[in-house]
Rosetta silent file (secondary structure, phi, psi, omega in degrees, C-alpha in Angstrom):
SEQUENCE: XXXXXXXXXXXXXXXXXXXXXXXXXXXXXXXXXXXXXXXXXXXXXXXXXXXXXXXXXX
SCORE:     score description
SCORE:     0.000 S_00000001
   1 L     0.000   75.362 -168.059   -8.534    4.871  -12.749 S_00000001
   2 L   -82.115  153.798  172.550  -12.132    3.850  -13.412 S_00000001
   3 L   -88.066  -16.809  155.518  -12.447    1.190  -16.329 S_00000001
   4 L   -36.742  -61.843 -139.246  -15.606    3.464  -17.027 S_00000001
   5 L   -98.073  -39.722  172.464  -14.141    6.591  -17.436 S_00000001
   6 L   -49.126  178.864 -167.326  -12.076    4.561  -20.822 S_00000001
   7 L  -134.222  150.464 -177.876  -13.222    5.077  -24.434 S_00000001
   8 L    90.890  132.949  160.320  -13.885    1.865  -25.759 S_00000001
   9 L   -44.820  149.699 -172.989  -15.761   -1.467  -24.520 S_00000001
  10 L   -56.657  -32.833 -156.733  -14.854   -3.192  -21.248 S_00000001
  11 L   -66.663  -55.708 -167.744  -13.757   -6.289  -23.264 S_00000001
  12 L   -49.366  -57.214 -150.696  -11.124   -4.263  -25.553 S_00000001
  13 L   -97.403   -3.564 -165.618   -9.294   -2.290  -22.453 S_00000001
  14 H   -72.695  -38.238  149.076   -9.607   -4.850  -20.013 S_00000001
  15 H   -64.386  -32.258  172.688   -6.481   -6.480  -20.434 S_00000001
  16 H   -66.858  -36.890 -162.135   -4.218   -3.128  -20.867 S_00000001
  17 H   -51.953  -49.846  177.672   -6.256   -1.758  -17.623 S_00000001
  18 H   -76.582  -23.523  177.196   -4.681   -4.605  -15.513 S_00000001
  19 H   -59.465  -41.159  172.394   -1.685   -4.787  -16.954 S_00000001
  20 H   -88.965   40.197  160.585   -1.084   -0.920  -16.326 S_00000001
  21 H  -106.045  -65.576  175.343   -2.835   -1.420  -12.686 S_00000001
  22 H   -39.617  -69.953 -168.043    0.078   -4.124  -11.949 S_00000001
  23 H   -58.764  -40.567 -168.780    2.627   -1.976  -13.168 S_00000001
  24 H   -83.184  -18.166  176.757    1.416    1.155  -11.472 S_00000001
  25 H  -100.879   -6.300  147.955    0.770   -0.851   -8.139 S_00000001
  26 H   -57.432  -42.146 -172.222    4.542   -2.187   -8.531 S_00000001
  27 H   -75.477  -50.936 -149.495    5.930    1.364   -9.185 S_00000001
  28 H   -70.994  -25.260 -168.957    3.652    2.401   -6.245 S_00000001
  29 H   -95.861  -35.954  157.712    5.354   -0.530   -3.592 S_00000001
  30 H   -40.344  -81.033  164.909    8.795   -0.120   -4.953 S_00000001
  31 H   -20.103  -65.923  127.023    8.430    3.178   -4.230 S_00000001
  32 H    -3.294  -68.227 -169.753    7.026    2.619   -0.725 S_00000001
  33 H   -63.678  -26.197  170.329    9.537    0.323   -0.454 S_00000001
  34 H   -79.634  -22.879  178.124   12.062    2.688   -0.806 S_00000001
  35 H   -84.114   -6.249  143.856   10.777    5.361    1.302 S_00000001
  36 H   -60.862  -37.495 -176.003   10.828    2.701    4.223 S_00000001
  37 H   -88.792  -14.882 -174.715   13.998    1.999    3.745 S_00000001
  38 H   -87.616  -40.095  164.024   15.308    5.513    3.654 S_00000001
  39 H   -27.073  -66.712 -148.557   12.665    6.260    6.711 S_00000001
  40 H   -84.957  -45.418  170.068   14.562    3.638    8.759 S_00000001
  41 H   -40.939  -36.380  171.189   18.056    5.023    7.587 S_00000001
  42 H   -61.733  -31.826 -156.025   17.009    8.311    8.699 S_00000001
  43 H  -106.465   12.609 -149.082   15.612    7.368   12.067 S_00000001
  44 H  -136.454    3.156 -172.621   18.753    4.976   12.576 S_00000001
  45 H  -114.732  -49.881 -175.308   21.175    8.470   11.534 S_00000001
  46 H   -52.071  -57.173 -165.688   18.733   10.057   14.264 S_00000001
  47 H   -55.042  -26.670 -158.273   19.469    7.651   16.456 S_00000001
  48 H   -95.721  -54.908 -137.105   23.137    7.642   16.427 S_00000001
  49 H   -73.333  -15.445  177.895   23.527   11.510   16.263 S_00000001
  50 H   -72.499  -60.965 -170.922   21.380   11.519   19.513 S_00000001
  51 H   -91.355   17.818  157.822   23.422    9.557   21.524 S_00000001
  52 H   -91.730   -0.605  171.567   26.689   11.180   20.268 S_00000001
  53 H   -93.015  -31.903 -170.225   25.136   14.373   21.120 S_00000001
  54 H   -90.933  -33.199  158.309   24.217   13.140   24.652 S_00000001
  55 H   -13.790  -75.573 -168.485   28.045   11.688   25.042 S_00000001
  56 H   -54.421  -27.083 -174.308   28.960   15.172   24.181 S_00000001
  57 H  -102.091  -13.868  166.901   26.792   16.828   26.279 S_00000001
  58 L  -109.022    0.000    0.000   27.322   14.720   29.042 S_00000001
């Protein structure tokens, strides 16, 4: 997302460019943020079915 690569002077776009760079690096950490938290849900689902599997197996 070069500021370059826009139609139009630097001056004109310069305010939408950050405003959709904030928004897009919000969507991008939200996002993140959610795929941490289901990462740890997953590994914390892992976790349990592993030692109810080694109960069971032992």
């Amino acid at each position: 997302m070069n500021v370059e690569t826009m139609p139009g002077s630097k001056e004109d776009t310069s305010i939408d460019t950050d405003c959709e760079r904030i928004a897009s690096r919000q969507a991008i950490l939200s996002h993140l943020n959610a795929s941490s938290k289901l990462c740890m849900a997953l590994k914390s689902v892992g976790k349990l079915t592993h030692t109810v599997w080694l109960k069971v197996k032992y």
